[in-house]
C-alpha positions in Angstrom: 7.5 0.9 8.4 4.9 -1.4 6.5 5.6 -5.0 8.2 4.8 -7.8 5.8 5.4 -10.9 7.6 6.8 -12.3 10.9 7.8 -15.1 13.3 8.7 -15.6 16.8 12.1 -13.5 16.3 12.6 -11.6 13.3 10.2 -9.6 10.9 10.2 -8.6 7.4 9.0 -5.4 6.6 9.2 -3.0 2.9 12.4 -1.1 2.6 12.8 2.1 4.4 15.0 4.9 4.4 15.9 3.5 8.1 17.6 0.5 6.5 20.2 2.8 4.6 22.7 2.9 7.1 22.7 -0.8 7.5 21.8 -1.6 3.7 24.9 0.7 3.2 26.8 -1.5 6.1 26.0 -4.7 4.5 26.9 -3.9 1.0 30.3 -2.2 1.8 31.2 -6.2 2.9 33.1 -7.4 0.1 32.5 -11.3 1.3 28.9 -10.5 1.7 28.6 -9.2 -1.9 31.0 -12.0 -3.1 28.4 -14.4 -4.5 25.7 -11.6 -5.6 26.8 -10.0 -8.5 26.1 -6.7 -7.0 28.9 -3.8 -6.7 29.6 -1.6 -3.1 27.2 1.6 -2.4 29.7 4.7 -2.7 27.7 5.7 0.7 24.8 6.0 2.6 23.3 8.4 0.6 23.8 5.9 -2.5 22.2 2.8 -0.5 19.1 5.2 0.8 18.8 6.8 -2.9 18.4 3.0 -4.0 15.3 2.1 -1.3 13.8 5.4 -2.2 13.6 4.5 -5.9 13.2 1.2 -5.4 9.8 0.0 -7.6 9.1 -3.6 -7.1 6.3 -3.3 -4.6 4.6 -0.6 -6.7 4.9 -2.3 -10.1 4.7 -5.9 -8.9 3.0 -6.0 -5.0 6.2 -7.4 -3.8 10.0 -7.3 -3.6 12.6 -7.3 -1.4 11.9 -6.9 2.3 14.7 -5.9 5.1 15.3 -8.2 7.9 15.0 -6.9 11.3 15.3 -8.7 14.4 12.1 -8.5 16.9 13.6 -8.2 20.5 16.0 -5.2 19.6 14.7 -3.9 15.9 18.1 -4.5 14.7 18.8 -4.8 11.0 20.0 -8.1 10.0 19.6 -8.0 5.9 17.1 -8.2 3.8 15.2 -11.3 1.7 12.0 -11.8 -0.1 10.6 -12.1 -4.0 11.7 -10.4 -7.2 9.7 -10.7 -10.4 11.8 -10.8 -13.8 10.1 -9.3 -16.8 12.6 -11.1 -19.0 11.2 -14.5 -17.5 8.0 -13.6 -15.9 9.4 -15.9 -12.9 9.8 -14.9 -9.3 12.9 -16.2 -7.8 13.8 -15.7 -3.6 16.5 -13.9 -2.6 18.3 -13.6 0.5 21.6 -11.3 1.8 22.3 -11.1 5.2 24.9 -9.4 7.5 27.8 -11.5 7.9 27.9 -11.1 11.6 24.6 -12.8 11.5 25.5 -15.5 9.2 25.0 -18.7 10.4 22.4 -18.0 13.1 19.3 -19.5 10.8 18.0 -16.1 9.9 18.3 -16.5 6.0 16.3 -20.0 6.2 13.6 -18.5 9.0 13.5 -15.3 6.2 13.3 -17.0 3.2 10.4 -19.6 4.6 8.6 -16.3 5.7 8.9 -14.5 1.6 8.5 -18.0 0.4 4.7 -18.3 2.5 3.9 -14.5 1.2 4.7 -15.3 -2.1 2.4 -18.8 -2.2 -0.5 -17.4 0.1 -0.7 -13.8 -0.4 -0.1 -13.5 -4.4 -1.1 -17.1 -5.2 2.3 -17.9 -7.3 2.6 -21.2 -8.5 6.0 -21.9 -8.0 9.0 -20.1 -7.4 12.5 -20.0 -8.3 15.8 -19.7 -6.1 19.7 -19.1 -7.7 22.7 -20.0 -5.8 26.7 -19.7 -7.2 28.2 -23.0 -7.5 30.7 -21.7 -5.1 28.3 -21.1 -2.4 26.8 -24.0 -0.5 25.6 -22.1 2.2 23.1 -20.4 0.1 21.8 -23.6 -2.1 21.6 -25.3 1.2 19.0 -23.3 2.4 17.1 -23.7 -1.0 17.3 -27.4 -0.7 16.5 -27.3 3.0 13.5 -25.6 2.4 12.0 -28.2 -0.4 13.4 -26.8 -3.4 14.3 -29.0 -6.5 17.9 -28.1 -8.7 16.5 -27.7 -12.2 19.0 -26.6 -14.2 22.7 -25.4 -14.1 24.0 -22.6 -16.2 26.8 -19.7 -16.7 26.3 -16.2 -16.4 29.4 -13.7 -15.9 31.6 -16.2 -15.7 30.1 -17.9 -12.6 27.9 -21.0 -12.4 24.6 -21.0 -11.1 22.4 -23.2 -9.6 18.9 -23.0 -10.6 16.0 -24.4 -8.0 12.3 -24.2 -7.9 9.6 -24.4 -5.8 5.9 -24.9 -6.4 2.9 -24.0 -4.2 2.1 -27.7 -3.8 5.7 -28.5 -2.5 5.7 -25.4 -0.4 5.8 -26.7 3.8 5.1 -23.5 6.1 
């Protein structure tokens, strides 16, 4: 387990076949997956066949990073970067566990990815996407200094769009 950044409670670290049955967990929750986009793993075996082909840190440095929680190592989600070819942007994302919603762990997460992302690969600004229909996701955006740029429809759902440069960044 490769550990890429931390705070007093939770740590980020690369995805590992460990987080499959958790990853699996997480996207088998229908109102967890509700505002992503993303369809259910079939099983365990499809969520740890995902992490074991999942390239982002090999092609780009970073990616996604799974959430685990220090004091008992549990698994509480994941959150971290994504680079888009089609853009050449970075944009923060963020899922967590719904029995964990609410505790501050997607904000403390996200602050965490958003500190990699400025001080470890020198981006200049990064973007965050948030459905209309989900507050408590643009909420943590906005909390955290981002600025709403723009406002679009993709797949019949409306976006937010946010960004945040390095200069605006406040660890």
């Amino acid at each position: 387990m490769k550990i890429v950044a931390e705070n007093t409670q939770i740590y980020l670290s690369e995805f590992s076949t460990l987080d499959a049955p958790g990853f699996f967990e997480m996207n088998n929750d229908l109102e967890a997956l509700q505002f992503t986009g993303d369809e259910p793993f079939a099983n365990e075996c499809e969520a740890e066949s995902f992490i074991l082909n999942y390239s982002h840190y090999k092609n780009n440095g970073y990616g996604r990073w799974s959430i685990y929680r220090k004091t008992d190592n549990q698994y509480l989600g994941f959150a971290g970067l994504r680079f888009s070819q089609e853009t050449k942007e970075t944009d923060i994302g963020y899922r967590i566990m719904r029995q964990y919603w609410g505790q501050g762990i997607a904000t403390q997460a996200t602050k965490l990815s958003l500190a990699v992302g400025f001080n470890f690969y020198n981006l200049e600004s990064i973007i965050g996407r948030a459905m209309e229909d989900n507050p408590a996701s643009y909420r943590i955006l906005e909390k955290l200094g981002f600025e709403r740029e723009a406002d679009f429809e993709e797949a019949q759902n409306w976006w937010r769009q946010y960004r945040l440069t390095r200069h605006q960044f406040a660890p």
